[in-house]
Structures are given as C-alpha cells and as structure tokens.
C-alpha positions as a Markdown table, in Angstrom:
| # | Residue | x | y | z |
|---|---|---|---|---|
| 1 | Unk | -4.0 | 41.1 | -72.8 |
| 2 | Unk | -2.5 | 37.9 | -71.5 |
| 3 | Unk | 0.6 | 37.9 | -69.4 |
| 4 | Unk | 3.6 | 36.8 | -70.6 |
| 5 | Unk | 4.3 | 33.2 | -70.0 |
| 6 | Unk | 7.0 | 32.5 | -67.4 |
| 7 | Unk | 10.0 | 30.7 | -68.6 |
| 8 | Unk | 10.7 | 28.2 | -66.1 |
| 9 | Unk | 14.3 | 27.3 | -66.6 |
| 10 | Unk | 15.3 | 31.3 | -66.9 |
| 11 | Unk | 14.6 | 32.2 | -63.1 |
| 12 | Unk | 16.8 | 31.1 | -60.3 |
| 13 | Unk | 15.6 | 28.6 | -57.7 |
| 14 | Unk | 13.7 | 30.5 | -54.3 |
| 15 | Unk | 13.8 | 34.1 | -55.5 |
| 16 | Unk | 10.4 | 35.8 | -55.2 |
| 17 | Unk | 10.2 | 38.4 | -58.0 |
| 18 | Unk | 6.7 | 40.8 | -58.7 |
| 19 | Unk | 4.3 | 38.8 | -60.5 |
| 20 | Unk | 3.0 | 40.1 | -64.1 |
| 21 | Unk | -0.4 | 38.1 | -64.1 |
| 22 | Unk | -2.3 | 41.1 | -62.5 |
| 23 | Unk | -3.8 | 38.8 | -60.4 |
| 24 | Unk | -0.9 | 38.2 | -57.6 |
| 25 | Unk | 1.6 | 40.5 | -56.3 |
| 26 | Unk | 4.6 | 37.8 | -56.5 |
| 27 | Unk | 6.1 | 34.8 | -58.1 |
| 28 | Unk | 8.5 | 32.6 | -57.7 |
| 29 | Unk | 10.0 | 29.6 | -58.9 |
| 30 | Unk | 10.0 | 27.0 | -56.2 |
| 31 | Unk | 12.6 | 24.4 | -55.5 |
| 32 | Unk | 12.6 | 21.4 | -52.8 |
| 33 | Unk | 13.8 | 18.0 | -52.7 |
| 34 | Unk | 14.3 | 18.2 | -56.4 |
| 35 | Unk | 11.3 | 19.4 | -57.8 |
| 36 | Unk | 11.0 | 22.8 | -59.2 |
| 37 | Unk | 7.0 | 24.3 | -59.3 |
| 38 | Unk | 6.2 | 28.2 | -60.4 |
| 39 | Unk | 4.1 | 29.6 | -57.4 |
| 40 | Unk | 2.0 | 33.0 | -57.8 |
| 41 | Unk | 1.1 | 34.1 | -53.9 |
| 42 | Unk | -0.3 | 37.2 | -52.8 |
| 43 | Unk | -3.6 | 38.7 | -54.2 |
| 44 | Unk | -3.4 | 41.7 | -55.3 |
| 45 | Unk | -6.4 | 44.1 | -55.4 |
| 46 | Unk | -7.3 | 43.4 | -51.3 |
| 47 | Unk | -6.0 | 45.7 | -48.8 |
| 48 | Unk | -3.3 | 45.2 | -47.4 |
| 49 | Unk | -2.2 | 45.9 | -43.5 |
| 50 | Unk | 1.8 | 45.0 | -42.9 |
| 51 | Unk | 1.4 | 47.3 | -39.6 |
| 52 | Unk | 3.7 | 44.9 | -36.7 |
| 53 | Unk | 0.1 | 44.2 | -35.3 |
| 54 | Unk | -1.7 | 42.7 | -38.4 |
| 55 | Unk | 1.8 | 40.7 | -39.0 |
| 56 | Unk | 1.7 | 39.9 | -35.5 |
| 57 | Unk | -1.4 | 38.3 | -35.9 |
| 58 | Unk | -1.3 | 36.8 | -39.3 |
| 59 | Unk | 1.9 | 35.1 | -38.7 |
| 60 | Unk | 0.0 | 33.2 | -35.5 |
| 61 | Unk | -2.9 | 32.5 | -37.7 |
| 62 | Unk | -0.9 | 31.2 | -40.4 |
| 63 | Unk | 2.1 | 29.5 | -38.2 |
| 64 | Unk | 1.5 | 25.9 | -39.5 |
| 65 | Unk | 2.4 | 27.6 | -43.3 |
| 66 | Unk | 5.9 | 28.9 | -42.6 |
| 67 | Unk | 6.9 | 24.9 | -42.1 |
| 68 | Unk | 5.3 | 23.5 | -44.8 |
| 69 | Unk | 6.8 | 22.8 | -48.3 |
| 70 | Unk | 8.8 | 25.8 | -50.0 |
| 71 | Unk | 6.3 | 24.7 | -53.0 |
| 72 | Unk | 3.2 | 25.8 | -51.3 |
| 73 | Unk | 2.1 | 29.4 | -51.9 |
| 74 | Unk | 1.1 | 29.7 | -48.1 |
| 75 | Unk | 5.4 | 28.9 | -47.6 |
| 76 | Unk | 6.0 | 32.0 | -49.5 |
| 77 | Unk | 3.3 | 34.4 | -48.4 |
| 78 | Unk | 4.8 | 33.3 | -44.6 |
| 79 | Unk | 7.8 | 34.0 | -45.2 |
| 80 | Unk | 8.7 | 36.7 | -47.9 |
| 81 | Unk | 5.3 | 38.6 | -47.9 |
| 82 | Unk | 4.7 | 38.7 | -43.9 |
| 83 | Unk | 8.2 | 38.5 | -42.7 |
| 84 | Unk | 10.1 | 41.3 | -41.0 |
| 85 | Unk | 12.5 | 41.5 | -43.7 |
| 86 | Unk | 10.0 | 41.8 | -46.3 |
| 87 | Unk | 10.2 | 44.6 | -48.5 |
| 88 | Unk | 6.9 | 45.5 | -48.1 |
| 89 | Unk | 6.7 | 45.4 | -44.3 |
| 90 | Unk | 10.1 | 47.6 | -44.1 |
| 91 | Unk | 8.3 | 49.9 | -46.4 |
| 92 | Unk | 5.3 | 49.9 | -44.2 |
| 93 | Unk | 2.9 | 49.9 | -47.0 |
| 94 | Unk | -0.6 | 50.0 | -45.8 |
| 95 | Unk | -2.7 | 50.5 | -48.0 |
| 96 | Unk | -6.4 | 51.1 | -46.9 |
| 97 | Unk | -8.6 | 50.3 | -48.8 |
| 98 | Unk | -7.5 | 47.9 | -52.1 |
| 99 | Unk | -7.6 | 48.7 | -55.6 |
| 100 | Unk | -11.4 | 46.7 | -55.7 |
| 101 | Unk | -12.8 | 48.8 | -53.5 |
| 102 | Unk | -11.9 | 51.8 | -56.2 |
| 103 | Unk | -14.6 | 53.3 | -57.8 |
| 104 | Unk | -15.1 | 53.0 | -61.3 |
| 105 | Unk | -17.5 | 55.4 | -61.7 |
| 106 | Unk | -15.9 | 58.7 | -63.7 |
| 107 | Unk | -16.4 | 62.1 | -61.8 |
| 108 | Unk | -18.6 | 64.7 | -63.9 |
C-alpha cells in the first residue's frame, strides 16, 4: 500500500515530524531563503547507535552537513536526528541490530 501523499501547504515550515513512507524515520517540510522542499531523512530499517560516542563521532564525520542548506536531508539528520536534544538520543534508543537484519524465516 502506498503512503499517503504529503500535503505540502498543511505542515508548518522546519518541524521534523515521523515519516509514513516506511522507508525514512522523518520528514519535514523545509524552508530557506524562500523556497519550501519536503525532505525524508533518516533510513529506517539500519541499526541505529545514538550512544554519546557514536554521536560523538558522527557529528565529526558529518560536520560540514550541519552548515549546509536547511533543504538538504544531511541539514536535518545533523541536527534533529544526531543532536543532543533529539528525541531519540534523550531516549537513548539503541537499537542493535535493525529491523533488516530480522529474520523472516517463521519458527516451527
């Protein structure tokens, strides 16, 4: 089943919200310098390490992103996703191994 399609002029401007695709864990329509883009960042399905050392080392990796245009999906992975105020990281959600690496094979 598709996911519904986002109606661009109903969300507000530079709030990240959970993504209903099922292939991103967050949307959010972007605004800068009067343009307005829908951006879907984060995979979901990978595994996922918010521990202060993995955000440590991601934000260090990925320092030239948290300057770059709010319309880039690398922007809002920076700064909503790995930031210390992100909901996820004050949840400490690790969570091992991803929902890919599930087996799909039923138990007898």
């Amino acid at each position: 089943m598709p996911a519904k399609k986002l109606d661009k002029s109903k969300m507000p401007c530079n709030r990240p919200k959970a993504d209903t695709d099922g292939k991103h864990k967050r949307v959010v329509k972007a605004c800068a310098n009067g343009k307005e883009k829908i951006v879907h960042y984060g995979a979901k399905g990978y595994s996922s390490n918010y521990s202060p050392e993995a955000r440590k080392q991601y934000r260090r990796r990925h320092a030239g992103e948290g300057s770059a245009s709010k319309l880039t999906a690398g922007y809002w992975a920076f700064h909503d996703l790995w930031s210390a105020g992100s909901k996820v990281y004050r949840e400490g959600k690790s969570s091992g191994k991803g929902e890919r690496f599930k087996s799909t094979k039923k138990k007898k």
